[in-house]
C-alpha positions as CSV (number, residue, x, y, z in Angstrom):
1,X,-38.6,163.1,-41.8
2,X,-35.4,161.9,-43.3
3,X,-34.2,161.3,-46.1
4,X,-35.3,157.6,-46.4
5,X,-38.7,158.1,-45.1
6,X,-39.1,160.3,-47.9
7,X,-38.0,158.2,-50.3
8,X,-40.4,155.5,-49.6
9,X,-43.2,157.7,-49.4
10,X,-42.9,159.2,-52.6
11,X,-42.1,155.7,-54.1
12,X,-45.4,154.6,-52.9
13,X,-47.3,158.2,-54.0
14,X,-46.0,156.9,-57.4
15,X,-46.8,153.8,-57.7
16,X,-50.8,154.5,-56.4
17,X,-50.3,157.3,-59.1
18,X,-49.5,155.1,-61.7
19,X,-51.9,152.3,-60.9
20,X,-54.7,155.5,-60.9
21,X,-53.8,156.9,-64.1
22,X,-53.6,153.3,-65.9
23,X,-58.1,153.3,-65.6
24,X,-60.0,150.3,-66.4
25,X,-59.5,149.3,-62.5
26,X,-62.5,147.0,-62.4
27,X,-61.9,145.4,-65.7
28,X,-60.9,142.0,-65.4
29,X,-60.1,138.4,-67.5
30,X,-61.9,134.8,-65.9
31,X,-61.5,132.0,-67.6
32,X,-64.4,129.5,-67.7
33,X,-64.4,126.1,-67.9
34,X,-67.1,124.7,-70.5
35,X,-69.9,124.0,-68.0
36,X,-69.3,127.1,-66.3
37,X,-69.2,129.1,-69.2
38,X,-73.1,127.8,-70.2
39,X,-74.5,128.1,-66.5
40,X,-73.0,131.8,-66.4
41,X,-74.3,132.6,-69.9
42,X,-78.0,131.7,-68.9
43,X,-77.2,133.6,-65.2
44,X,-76.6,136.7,-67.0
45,X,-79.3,136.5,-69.4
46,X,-78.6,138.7,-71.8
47,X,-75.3,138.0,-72.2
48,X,-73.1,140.0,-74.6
49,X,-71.6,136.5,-76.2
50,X,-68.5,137.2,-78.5
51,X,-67.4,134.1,-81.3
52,X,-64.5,135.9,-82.2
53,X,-63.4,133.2,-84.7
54,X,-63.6,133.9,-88.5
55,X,-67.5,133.6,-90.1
56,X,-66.8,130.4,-91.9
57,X,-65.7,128.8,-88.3
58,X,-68.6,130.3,-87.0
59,X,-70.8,129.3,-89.7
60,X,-69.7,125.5,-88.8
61,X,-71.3,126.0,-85.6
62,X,-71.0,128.1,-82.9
63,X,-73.1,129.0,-79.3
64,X,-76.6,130.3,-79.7
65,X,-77.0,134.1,-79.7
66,X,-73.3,134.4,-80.2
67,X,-72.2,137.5,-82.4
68,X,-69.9,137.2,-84.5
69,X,-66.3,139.5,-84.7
70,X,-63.5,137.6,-86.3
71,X,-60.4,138.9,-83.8
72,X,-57.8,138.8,-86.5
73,X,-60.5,140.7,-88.7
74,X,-59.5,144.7,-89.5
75,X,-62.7,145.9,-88.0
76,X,-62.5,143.9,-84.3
77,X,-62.2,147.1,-82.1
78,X,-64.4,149.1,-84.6
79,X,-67.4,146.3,-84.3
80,X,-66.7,146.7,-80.6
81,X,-68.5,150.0,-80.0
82,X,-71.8,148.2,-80.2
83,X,-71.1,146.3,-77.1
84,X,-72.2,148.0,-73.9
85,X,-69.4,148.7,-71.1
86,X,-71.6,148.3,-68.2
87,X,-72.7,144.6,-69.2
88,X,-70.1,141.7,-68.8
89,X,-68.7,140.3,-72.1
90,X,-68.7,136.4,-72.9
91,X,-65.6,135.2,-75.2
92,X,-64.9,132.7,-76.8
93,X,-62.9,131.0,-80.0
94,X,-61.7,127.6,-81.4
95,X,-59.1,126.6,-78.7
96,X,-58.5,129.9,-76.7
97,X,-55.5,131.1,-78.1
98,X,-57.7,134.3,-79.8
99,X,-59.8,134.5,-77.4
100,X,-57.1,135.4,-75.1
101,X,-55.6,137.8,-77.6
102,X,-59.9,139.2,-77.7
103,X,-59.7,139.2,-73.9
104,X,-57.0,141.2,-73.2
105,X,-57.6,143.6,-75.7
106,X,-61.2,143.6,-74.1
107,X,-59.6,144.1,-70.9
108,X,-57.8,147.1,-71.6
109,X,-61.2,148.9,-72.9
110,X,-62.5,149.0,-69.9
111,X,-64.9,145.5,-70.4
112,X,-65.1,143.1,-67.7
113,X,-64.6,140.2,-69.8
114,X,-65.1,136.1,-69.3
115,X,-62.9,133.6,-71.3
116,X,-63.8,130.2,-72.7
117,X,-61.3,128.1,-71.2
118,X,-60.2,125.5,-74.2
119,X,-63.0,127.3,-76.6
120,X,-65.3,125.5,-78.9
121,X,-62.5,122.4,-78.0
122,X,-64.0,122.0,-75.1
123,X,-67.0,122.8,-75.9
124,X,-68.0,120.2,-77.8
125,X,-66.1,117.2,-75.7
126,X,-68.7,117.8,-72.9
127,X,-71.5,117.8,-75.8
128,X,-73.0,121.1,-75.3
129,X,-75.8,122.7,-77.4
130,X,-74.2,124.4,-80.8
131,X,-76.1,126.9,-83.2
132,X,-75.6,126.2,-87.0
133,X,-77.3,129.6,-88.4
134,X,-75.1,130.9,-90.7
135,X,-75.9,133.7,-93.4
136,X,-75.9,132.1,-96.8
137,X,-72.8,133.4,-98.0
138,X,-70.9,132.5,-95.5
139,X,-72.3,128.8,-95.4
140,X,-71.0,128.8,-99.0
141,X,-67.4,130.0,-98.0
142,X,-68.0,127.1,-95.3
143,X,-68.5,123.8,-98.0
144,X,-65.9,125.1,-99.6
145,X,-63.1,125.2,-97.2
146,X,-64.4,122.0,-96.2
147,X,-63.7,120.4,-99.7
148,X,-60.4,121.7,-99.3
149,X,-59.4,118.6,-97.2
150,X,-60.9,115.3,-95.8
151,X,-62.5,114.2,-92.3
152,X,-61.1,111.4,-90.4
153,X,-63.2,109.5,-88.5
154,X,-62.8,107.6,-85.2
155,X,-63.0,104.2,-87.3
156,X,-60.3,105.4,-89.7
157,X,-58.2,106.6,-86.7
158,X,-58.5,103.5,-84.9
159,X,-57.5,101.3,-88.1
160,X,-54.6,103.6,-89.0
161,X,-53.0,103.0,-85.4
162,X,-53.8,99.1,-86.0
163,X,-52.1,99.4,-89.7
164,X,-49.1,101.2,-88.4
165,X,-46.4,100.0,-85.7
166,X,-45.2,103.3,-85.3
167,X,-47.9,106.1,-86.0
168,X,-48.0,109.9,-84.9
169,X,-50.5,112.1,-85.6
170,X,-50.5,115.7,-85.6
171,X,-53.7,117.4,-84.5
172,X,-53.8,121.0,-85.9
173,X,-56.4,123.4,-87.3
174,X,-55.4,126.4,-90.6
175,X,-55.6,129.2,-88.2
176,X,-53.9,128.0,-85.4
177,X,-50.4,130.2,-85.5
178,X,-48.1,127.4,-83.2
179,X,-49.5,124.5,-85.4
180,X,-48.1,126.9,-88.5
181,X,-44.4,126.6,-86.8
182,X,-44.5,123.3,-85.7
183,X,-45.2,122.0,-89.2
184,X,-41.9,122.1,-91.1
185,X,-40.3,120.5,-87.7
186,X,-42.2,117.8,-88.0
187,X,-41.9,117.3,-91.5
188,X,-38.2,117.9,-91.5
189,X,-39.0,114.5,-88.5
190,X,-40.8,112.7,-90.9
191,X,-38.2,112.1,-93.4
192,X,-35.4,111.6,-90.7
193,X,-37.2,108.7,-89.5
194,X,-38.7,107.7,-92.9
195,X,-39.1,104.1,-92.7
196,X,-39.4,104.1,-89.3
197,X,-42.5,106.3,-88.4
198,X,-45.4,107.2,-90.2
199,X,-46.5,110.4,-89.5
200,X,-50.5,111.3,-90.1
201,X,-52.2,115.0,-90.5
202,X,-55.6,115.7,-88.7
203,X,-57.6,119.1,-88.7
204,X,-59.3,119.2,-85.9
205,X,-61.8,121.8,-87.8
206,X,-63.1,118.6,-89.9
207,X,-62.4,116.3,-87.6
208,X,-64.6,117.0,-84.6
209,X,-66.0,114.0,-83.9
210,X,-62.7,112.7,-83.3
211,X,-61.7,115.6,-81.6
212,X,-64.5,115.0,-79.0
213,X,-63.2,111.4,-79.0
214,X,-59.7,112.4,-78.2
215,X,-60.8,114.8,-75.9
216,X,-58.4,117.3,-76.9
217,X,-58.2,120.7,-75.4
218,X,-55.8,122.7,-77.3
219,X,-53.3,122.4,-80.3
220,X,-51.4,121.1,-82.0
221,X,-51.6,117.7,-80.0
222,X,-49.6,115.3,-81.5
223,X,-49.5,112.2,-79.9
224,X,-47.4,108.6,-80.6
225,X,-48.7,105.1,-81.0
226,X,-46.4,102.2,-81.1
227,X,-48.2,99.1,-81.7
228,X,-51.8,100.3,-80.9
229,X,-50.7,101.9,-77.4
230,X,-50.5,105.5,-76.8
231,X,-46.8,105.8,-75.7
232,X,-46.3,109.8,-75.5
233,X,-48.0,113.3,-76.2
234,X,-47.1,116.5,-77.0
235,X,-49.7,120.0,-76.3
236,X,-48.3,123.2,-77.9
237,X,-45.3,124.6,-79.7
238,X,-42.0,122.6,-79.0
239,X,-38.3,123.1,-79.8
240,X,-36.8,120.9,-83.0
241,X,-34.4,118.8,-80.6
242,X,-37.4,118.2,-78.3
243,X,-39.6,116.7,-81.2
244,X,-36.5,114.8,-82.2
245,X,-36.7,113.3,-79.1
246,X,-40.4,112.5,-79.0
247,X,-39.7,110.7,-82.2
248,X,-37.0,108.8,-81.0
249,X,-38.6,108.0,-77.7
């Protein structure tokens, strides 16, 4: 054998040694469309179905026989050990940013996991059964976080395009880290083209009905309405001279 042939081959004896030594082998991450997700929840039966949202989201409504184990909680991987490793666990959170974070994390314990694609988003746009039994404490917390802001409606939406030229509206949720950045940019737009747009706040957390309405799958969304027509849309975190441009546009 010379010297090359050797080489390769003990490149490739380390590589399968590697891949060996990492474990979890038949752990694996599928992300589920909505419909999916409920015709694979009643084909396993007794699914193991995680909310991994915090309890007042989940006290707002969440899938039946869900448990609850808030992902950015201290105790996720602790409350974990209940869960049994040879059963399949179902995911899911408010627009699947944290239950991709939940899924990997999953993943790597060994769990073969399946993924809410678009989360409680999605959902509830293709008006799928949701639980609202929430412990009483937590219902509490709920109300009040509610009060904390106010619900727009599809009628309101629809008469604040109609009473502004130039509208955009910014669909975002409290939790949602990339809404969090995009904020100050778009305030920092708002009063470089004071006068000349309007821009409007909506949580998509109070919000739902118009959320279903817009059909929105993940945030922030803000979208652009010049003279009652939808003229452009933005999904996810963007760059300041980008939503410069989107203003501008």
């Amino acid at each position: 054998m010379n010297w090359l042939q050797y080489s390769v081959l003990a490149g490739a004896f380390s590589l399968m040694s590697l891949t060996a030594c990492q474990g979890g082998g038949n752990a694996s991450v599928e992300k589920l469309k909505a419909t999916a997700f409920e015709t694979k929840i009643k084909e396993e039966g007794t699914a193991q179905l995680l909310d991994v949202r915090s309890p007042e989201e989940y006290a707002g409504g969440h899938i039946a026989g869900a448990i609850n184990n808030n992902v950015d909680g201290p105790d996720f991987e602790k409350n974990l050990a209940g869960l049994d490793k040879e059963k399949p666990v179902m995911v899911y959170c408010k627009g699947g940013g944290r239950s991709a974070d939940a899924a990997a994390k999953l993943k790597a314990l060994g769990y073969k996991v399946y993924d809410l694609e678009g989360g409680m988003m999605a959902w509830n746009n293709q008006n799928l059964p949701v639980s609202n039994e929430p412990t009483v404490a937590v219902a509490k917390k709920a109300v009040a976080s509610s009060a904390a802001g106010d619900a727009v409606t599809v009628a309101q939406f629809e008469q604040m395009i109609k009473d502004n030229p130039v509208l955009v509206i910014d669909f975002s949720a409290t939790w949602c880290g990339p809404c969090k950045r995009l904020s100050p940019i778009l305030e920092k737009m708002e009063h470089e083209f004071a006068g000349k747009v309007k821009v409007q706040k909506v949580d998509v957390d109070l919000s739902e009905e118009l959320s279903r309405f817009m059909n929105i799958q993940g945030i922030p969304y803000v979208v652009k309405y010049v003279n009652g027509k939808k003229v452009n849309e933005m999904v996810g975190l963007e760059t300041e001279d980008n939503v410069r441009k989107f203003f501008a546009k």
